[in-house]
DSSP file (Angstrom, degrees, kcal/mol; ACC not computed):
  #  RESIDUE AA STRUCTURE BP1 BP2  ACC     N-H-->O    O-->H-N    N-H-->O    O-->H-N    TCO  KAPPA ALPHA  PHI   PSI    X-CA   Y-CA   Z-CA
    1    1 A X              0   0    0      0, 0.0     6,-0.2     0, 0.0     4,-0.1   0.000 360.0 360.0 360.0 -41.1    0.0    0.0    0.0
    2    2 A X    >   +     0   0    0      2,-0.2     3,-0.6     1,-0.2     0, 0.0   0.951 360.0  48.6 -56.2 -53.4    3.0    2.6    0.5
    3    3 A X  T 3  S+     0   0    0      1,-0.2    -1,-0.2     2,-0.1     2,-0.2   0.984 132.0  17.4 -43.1 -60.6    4.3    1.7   -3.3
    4    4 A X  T >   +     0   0    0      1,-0.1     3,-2.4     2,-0.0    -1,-0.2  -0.295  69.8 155.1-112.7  41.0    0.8    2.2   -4.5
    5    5 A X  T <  S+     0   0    0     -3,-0.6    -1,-0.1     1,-0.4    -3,-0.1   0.324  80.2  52.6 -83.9  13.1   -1.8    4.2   -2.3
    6    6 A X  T 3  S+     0   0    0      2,-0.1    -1,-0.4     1,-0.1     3,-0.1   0.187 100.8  65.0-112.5  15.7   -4.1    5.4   -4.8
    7    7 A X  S <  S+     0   0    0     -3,-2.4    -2,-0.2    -6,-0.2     3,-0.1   0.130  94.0  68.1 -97.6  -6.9   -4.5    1.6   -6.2
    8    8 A X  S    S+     0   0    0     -4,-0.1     2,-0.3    -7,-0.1    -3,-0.1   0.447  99.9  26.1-127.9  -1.9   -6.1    0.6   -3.0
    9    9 A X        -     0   0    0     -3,-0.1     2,-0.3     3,-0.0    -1,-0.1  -0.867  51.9-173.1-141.2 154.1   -9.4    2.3   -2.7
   10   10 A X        -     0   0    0     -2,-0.3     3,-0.1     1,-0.1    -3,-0.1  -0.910  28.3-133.2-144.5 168.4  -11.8    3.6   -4.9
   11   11 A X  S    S+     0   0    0     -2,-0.3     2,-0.3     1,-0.2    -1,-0.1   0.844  91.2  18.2 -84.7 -39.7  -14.8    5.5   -4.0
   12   12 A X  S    S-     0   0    0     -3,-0.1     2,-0.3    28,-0.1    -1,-0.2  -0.856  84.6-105.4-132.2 168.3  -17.3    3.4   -6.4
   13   13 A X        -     0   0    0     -2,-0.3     2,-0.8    26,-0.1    -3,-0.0  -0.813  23.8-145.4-107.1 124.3  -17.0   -0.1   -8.0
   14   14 A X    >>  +     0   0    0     -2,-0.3     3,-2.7     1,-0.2     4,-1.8  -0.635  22.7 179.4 -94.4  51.0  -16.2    0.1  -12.2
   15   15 A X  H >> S+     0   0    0     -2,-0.8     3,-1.3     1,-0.4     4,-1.0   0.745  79.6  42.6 -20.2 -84.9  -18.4   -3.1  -13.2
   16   16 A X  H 3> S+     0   0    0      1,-0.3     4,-1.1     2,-0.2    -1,-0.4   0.408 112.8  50.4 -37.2 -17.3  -17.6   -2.6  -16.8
   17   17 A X  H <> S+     0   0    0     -3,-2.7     4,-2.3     2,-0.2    -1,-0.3   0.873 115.1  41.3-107.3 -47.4  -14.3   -1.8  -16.2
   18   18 A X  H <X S+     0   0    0     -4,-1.8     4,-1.5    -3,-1.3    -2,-0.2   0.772 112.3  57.9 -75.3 -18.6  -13.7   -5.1  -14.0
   19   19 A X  H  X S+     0   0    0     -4,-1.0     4,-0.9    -5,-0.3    -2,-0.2   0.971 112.9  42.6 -74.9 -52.6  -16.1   -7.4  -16.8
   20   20 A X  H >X S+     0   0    0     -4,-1.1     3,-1.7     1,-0.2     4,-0.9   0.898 109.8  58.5 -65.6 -43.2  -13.4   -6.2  -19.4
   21   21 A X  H >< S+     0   0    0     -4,-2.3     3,-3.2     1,-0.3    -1,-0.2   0.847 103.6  52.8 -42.4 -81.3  -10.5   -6.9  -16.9
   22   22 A X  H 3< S+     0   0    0     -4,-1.5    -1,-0.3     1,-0.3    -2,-0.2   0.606 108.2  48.7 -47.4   0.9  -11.4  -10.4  -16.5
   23   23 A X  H << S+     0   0    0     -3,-1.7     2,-0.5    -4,-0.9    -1,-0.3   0.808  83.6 102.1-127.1  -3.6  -11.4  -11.0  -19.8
   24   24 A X  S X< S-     0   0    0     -3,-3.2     3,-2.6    -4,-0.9     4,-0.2  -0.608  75.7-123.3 -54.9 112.2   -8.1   -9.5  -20.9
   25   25 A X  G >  S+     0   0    0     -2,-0.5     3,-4.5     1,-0.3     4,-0.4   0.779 100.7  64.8 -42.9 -43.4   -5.6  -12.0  -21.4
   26   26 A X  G 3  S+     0   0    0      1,-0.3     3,-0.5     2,-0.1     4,-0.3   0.862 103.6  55.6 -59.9 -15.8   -2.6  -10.8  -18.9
   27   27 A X  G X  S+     0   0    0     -3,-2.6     3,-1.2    -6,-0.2    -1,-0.3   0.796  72.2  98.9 -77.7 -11.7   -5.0  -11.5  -16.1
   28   28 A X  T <  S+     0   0    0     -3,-4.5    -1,-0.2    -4,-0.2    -2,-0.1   0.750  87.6  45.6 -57.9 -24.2   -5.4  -14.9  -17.2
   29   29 A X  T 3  S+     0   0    0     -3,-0.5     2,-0.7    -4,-0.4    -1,-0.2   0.873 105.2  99.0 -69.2 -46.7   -2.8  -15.7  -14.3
   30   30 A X    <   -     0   0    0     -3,-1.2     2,-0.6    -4,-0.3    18,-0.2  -0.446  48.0-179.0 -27.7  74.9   -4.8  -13.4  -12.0
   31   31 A X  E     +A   47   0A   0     16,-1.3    16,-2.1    -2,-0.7     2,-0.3  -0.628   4.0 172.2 -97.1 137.6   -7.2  -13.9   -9.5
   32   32 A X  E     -A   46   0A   0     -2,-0.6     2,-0.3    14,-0.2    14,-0.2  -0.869  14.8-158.8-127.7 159.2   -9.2  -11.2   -7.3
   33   33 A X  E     -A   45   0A   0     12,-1.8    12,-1.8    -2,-0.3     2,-0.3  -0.938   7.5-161.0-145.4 128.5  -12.0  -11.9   -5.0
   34   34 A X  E     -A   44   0A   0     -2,-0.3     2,-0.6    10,-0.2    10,-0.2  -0.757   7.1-154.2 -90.9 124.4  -14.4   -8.7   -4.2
   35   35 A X  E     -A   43   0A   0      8,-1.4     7,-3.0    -2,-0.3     8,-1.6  -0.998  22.1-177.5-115.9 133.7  -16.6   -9.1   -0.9
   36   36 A X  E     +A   41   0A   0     -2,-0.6     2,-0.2     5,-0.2     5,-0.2  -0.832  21.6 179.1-103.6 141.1  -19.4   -7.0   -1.2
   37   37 A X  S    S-     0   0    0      3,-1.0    -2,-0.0    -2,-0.2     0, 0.0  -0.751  75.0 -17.7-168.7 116.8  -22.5   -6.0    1.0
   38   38 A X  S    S-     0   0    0     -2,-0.2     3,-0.1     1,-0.2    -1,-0.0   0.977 127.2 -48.0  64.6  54.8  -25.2   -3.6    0.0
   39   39 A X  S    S+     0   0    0      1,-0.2     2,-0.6   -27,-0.0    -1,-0.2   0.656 115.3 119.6  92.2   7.6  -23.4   -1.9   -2.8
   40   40 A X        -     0   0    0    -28,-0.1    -3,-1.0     0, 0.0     2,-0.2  -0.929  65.4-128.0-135.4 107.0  -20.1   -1.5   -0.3
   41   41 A X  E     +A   36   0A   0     -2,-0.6    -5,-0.2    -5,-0.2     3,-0.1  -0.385  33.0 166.0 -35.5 116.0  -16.7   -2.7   -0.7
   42   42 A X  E     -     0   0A   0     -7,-3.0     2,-0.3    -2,-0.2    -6,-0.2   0.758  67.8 -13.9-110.5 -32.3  -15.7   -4.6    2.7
   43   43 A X  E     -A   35   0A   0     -8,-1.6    -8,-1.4     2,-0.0     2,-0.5  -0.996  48.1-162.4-135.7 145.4  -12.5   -6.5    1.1
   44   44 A X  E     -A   34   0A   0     -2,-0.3     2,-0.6   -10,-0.2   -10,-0.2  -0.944  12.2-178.3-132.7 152.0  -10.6   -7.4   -1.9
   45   45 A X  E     +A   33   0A   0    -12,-1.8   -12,-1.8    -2,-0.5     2,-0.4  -0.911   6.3 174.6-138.9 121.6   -7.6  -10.3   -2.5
   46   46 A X  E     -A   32   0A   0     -2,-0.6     2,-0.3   -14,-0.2   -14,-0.2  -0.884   7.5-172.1-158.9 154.0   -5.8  -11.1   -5.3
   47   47 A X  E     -A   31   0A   0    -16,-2.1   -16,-1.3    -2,-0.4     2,-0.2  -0.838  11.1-142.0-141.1 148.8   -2.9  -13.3   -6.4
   48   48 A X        -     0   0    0     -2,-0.3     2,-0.3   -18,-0.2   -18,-0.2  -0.532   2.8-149.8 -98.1 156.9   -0.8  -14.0   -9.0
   49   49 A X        -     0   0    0     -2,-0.2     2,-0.5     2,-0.0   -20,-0.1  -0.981  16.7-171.9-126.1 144.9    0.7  -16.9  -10.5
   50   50 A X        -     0   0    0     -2,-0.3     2,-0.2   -21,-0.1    -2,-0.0  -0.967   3.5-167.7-136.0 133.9    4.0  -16.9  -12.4
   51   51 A X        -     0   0    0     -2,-0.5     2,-0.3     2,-0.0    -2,-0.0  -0.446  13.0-147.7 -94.0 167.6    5.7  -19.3  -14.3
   52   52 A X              0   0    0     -2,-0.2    -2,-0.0     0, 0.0     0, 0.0  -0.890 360.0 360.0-149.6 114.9    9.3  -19.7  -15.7
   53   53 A X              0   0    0     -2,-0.3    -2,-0.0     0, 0.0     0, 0.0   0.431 360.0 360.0 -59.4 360.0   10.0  -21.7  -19.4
């Protein structure tokens, strides 16, 4: 959160912006999970996986 502290809130939830995310390939590695209640962010997580050829 010190690297990145405008990355870590938002004031409202982008739907469209998160439907296209998930379907852009460089997330494919990417998973987030949103908990929601009544229209209100209460948490988010999300992890990468990376490989090496």
């Amino acid at each position: 959160m010190g690297a990145e502290p405008e990355m870590m809130h938002v004031e409202a939830v982008d739907r469209e912006g998160l439907r296209r995310r998930v379907k852009d390939p460089f997330y494919q590695n990417t998973t987030s999970i949103l908990a929601m209640e009544n229209d209100q962010v209460l948490g988010r997580i999300e992890y990468h996986f990376y490989g090496k050829n």
